[in-house]
N, C-alpha and C positions, 0 to 999 in steps of 0.2 A: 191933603198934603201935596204941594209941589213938586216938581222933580228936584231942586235943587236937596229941602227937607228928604225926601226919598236918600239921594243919596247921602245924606249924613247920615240918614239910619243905619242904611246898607254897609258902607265904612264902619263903624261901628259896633254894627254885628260879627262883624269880618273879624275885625279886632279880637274881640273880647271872647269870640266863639271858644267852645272848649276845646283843647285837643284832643287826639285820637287816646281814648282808651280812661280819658279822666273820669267821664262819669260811673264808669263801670268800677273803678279804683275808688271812688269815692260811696257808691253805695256800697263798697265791701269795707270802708273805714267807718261809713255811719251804723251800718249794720252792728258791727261789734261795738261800737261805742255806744250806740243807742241800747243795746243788750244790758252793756254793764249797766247805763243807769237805769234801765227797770228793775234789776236785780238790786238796788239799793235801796228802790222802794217796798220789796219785801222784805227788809227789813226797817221799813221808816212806816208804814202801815199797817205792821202786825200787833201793834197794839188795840188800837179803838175797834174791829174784829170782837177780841176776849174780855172787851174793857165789862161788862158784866159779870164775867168768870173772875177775875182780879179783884174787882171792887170784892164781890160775896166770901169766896177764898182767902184773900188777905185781909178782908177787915178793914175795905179803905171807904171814905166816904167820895160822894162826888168831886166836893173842893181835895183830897188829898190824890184820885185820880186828875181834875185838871192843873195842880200842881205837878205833876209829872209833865205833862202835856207843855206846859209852860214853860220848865226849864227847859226841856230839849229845843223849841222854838227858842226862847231867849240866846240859848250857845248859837243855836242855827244862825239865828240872825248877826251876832256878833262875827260866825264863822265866816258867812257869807260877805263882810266887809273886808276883813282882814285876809283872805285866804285867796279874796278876789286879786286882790296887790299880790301877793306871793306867787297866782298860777300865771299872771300877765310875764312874772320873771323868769319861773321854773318850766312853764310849760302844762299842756291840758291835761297829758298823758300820764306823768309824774305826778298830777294831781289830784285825778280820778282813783290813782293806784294809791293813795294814803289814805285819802276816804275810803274806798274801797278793804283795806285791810282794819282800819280804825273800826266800821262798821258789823266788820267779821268779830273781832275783842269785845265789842263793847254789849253786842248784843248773844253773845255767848255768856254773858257776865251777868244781863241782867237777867236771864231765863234760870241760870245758876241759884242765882241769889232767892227766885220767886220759891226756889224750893229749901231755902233755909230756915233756923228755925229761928232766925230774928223775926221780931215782932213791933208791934207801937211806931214811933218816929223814929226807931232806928233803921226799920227794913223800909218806911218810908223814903227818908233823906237821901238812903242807899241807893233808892232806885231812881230818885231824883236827880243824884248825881251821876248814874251809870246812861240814863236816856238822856243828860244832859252832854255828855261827852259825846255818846251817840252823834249826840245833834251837832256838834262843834266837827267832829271829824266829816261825818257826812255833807259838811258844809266845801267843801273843795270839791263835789262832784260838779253841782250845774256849771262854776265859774269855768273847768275844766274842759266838757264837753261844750258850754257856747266858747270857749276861747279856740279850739279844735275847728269848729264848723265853721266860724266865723273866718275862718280863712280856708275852709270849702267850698261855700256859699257868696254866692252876691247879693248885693241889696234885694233885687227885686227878685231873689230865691227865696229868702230868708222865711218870709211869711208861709211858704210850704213847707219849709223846717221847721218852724214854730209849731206847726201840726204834724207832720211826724214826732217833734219832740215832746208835747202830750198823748201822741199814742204811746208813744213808750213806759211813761210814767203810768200810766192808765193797764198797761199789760200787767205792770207790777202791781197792781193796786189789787186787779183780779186777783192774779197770783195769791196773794196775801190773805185778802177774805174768803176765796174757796179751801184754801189749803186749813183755815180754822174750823169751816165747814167739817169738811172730811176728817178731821180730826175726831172732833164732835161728834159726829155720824156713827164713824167708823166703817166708812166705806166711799164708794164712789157710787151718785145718780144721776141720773137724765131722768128728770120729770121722779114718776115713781116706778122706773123700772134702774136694779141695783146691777152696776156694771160688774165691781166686786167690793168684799168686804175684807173687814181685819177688825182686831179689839179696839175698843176707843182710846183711843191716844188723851195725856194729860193737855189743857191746850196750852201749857207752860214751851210744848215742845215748838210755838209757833215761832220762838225767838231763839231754840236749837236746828232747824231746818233748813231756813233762809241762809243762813251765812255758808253752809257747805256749797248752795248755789253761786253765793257771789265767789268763793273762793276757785270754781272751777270760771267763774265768766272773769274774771279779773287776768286770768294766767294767757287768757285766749285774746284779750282786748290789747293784752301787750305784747302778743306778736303780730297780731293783725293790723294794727291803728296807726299811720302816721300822724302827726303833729300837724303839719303843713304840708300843701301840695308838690313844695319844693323837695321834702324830704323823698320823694316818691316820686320824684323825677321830671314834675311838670313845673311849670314856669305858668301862672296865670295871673294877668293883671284885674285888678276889681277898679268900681268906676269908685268905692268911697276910699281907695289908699292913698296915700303920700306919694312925696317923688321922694324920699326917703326909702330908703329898707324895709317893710314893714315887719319882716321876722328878726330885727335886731333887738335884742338884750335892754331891758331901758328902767329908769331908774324909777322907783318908787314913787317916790314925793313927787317925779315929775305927772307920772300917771294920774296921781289922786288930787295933783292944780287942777289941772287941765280938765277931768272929767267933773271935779265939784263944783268947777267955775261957770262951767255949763247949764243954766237955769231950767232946760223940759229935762235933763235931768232926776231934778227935784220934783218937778210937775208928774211925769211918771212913775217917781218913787212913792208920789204921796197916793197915786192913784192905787196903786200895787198895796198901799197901807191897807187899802180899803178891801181889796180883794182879798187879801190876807186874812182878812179878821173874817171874812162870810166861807171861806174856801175851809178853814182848820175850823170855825163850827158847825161844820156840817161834818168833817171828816174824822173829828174825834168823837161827837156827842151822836151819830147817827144808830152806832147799835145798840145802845142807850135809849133814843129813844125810840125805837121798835120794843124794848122791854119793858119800858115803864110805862108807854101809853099803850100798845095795842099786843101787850103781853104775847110778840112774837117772837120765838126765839129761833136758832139756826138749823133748824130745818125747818122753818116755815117759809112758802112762797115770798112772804115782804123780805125778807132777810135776804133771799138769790136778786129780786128786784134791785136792792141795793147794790150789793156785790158784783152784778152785772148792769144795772142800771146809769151808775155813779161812773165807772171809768167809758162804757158806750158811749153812753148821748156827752160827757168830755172830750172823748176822741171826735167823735161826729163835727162840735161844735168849734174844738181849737183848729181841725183840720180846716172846712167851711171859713174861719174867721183869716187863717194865714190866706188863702188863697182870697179871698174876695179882697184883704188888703194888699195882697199884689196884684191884682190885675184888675181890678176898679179901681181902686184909690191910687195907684201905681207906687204902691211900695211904703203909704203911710198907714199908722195904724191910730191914730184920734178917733177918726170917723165911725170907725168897727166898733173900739174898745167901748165908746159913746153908747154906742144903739146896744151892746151888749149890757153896757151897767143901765141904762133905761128896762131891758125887759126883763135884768135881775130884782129892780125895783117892783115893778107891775107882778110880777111871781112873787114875792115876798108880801105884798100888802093883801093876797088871794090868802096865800099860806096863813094870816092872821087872822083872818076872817071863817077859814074852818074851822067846823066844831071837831075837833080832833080827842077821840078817845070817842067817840057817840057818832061821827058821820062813816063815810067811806074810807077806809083803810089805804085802799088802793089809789084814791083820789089826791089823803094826803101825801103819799110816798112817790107819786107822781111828781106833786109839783115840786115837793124838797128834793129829787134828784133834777127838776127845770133849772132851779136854783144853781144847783151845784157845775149843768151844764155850762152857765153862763158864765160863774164867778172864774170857771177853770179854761174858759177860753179867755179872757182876760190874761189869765196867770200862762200861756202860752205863749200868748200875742204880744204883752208887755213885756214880761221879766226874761223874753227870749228875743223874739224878731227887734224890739223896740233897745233890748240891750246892745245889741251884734250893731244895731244900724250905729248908735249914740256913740260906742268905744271903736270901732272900724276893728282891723287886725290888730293893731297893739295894744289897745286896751278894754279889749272884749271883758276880759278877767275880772279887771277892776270895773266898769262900767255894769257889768251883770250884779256881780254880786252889793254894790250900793241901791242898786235897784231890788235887789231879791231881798237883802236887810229889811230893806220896809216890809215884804208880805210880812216877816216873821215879828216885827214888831206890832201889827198890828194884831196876829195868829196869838200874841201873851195875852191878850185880853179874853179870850175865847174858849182860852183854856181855865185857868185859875179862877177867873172874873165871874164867867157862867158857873163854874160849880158852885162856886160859893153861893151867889143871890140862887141858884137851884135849891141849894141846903137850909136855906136863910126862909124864901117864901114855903119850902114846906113843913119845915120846922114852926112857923108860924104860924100856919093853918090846920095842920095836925100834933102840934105837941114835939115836944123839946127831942122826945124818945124815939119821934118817928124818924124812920129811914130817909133821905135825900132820893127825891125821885127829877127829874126831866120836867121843866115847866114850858110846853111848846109856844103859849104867846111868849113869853120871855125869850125863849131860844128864836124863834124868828122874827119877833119884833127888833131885838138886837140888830140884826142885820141890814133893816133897812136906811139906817141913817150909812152907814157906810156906803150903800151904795146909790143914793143919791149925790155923797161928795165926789165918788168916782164919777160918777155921770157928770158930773160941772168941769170936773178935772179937766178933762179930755172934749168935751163940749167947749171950754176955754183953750185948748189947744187945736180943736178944730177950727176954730174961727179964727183965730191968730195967725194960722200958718195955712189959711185955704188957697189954693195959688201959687203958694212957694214952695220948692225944691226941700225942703227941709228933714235935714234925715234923723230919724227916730221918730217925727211925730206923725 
């Protein structure tokens, strides 16, 4: 670098340095924000946990469990478009607090219902429609919380936010599956020594628990969280805002031109299609298939492997991927999300190839949480760092959520699509009468075209834009 380069840097930095006391103000507004939204994934992940106890207890088959699973991604994804335009107007904080309360009804409702004494397609549809509501309200969290950061955060922050904001998701996720645990148990362990016990809780109770958490984190995020830096007293310029306002009021229709008009837009949404559909197969059908192939249930070692396995090596992986996309790639994320969907490919073609129900137990539950590590630093890197970059401060909101619409679009297949052929090939091969069990080539074969199209996705966005300045890719 020259002196002359030297001093544009230096200028520069000068500039845009934080002021005294932001950062400190700003890890106590992401703190509480990041809180609420893991608190949203216990209850957005306490299903597939009990999905064995549900199915046996109510009398559902695979296809009428991934029908549930479906609707709620199907609202999600709808949520996620529409609710993105709405938090760009309202605001992140007002938006996370209607998800938030939406979340608390709706999963009180369907825990309700699991103990009524409807039956057949009635307590079905019921519950279809109560996780599908679920899924529509929970849909104003991410838009909310990336519309919030995104005017915390600079470009080339972003990608460490994008790994903080999988650790979070991933605290909840633990949350979720231990607390079904200890239900089941009926106590608490470290290894096999019992810290304490109590009676065994129904695990209906997984869907009465979680929400008294979010109700105390929701009360606390709304006094702690400002909106904007501005609300909180600082003034900070970002290198991707306007000479414009960027915390001005702004109109709909203009938001969702301007960000549809946008073509890596599209190219990242379709890539997120793809992560979608391998991230919600693995995350609704996994304790399913610990039961139906290696007849492990919730206290056995593969069941904590999951449960601690699946949100660890995600956290590991989203944090790892934000960072290396900031400060190798200087703030794009093609290159990452590339090499990521390449070794969810190389992990899925292993996973096909074991003899699963006959080989290593341990071996297969390994690579199906490799899997999961990958597909879900994608789903950090994309549908978060790669949103914030694409919509800047004014249209974080809508910008995320057309991007996050596709995971859930492609998440409908994953759920209804796999139970069905589940029900279909074992119905086939056992008789009409037999029960629907988990077919693991099916379940991980499925995955693999998905993530070869991700891999071109972003493999064609790496090469398109290698060189150029170009923000989001």
């Amino acid at each position: 670098m020259n002196q002359s380069d030297a001093s544009v840097a230096a200028t520069y930095e000068t500039i845009h340095a934080h002021p005294p006391g932001y950062r400190a103000r700003r890890g106590r507004n992401w703190f509480f924000l990041g809180l609420t939204y893991a608190s949203y994934y216990l209850c957005r992940y306490n299903l597939s946990p009990v999905a064995p106890e549900l199915k046996h207890d109510l009398g559902l088959s695979n296809s009428d469990y991934g029908g549930i699973n479906t609707g709620r991604d199907a609202a999600y994804a709808v949520g996620q478009m529409v609710n993105g335009l709405f938090t760009d107007r309202v605001g992140g904080k007002l938006a996370m607090t209607i998800g938030a309360i939406g979340t608390i009804i709706f999963n009180l409702a369907f825990g309700l219902a699991t103990f009524s004494k409807l039956g057949g397609l009635s307590l079905l549809w019921t519950l279809i429609f109560l996780r599908s509501a679920d899924g529509y309200l929970q849909a104003f969290g991410a838009p909310g919380m990336i519309k919030i950061n995104t005017a915390w955060f600079r470009r080339k922050e972003r990608g460490a936010f994008a790994g903080i904001f999988g650790a979070m998701i991933n605290l909840g996720a633990i949350g979720a599956g231990y607390l079904a645990k200890v239900l089941v148990a009926g106590g608490l362990y470290v290894g096999s020594f019992v810290l304490m016990t109590w009676p065994q809780i129904n695990w209906r109770y997984v869907f009465i628990i979680p929400p008294v958490a979010v109700a105390v984190i929701v009360v606390l995020m709304n006094l702690m969280v400002k909106n904007t830096p501005e609300e909180a007293g600082f003034r900070v310029r970002h290198e991707d805002d306007s000479t414009d306002d960027p915390n001005e009021k702004v109109y709909l229709i203009d938001v969702l031109r301007k960000i549809a008009s946008n073509p890596t837009v599209w190219i990242v949404a379709g890539a997120y299609f793809c992560t979608g559909f391998v991230r919600r197969a693995i995350e609704s059908w996994w304790s399913v298939y610990l039961e139906d192939i290696w007849t492990a249930g919730k206290l056995s070692p593969l069941y904590s492997a999951f449960v601690w396995g699946l949100p660890i090596t995600a956290t590991i992986g989203s944090m790892a991927s934000g960072y290396i996309s900031d400060f190798v790639f200087a703030g794009r994320r093609a290159p990452v999300a590339a090499i990521l969907y390449l070794g969810q490919v190389a992990l899925t073609v292993l996973a096909c190839l074991l003899p699963h129900g006959h080989g290593s137990a341990a071996v297969a539950v390994a690579v199906a949480i490799g899997i999961s590590m990958m597909c879900n630093s994608t789903h950090s890197l994309l549908g978060t760092a790669a949103a914030m970059d694409l919509g800047g401060r004014k249209m974080a909101g809508c910008s995320s959520g057309i991007i996050d619409s596709f995971q859930y679009y492609g998440a409908l297949i994953s759920g209804y699509g796999l139970g069905v052929l589940f029900d279909f090939v074992t119905h086939r091969s056992h008789g009409g009468g037999a029960a629907g069990k988990l077919h693991p080539t099916i379940w991980f074969g499925s995955m693999l075209p998905f993530g070869l199209l991700g891999a071109g996705l972003m493999i064609y966005l790496w090469i398109k834009h290698h060189g150029k300045d170009t923000r989001g890719a």
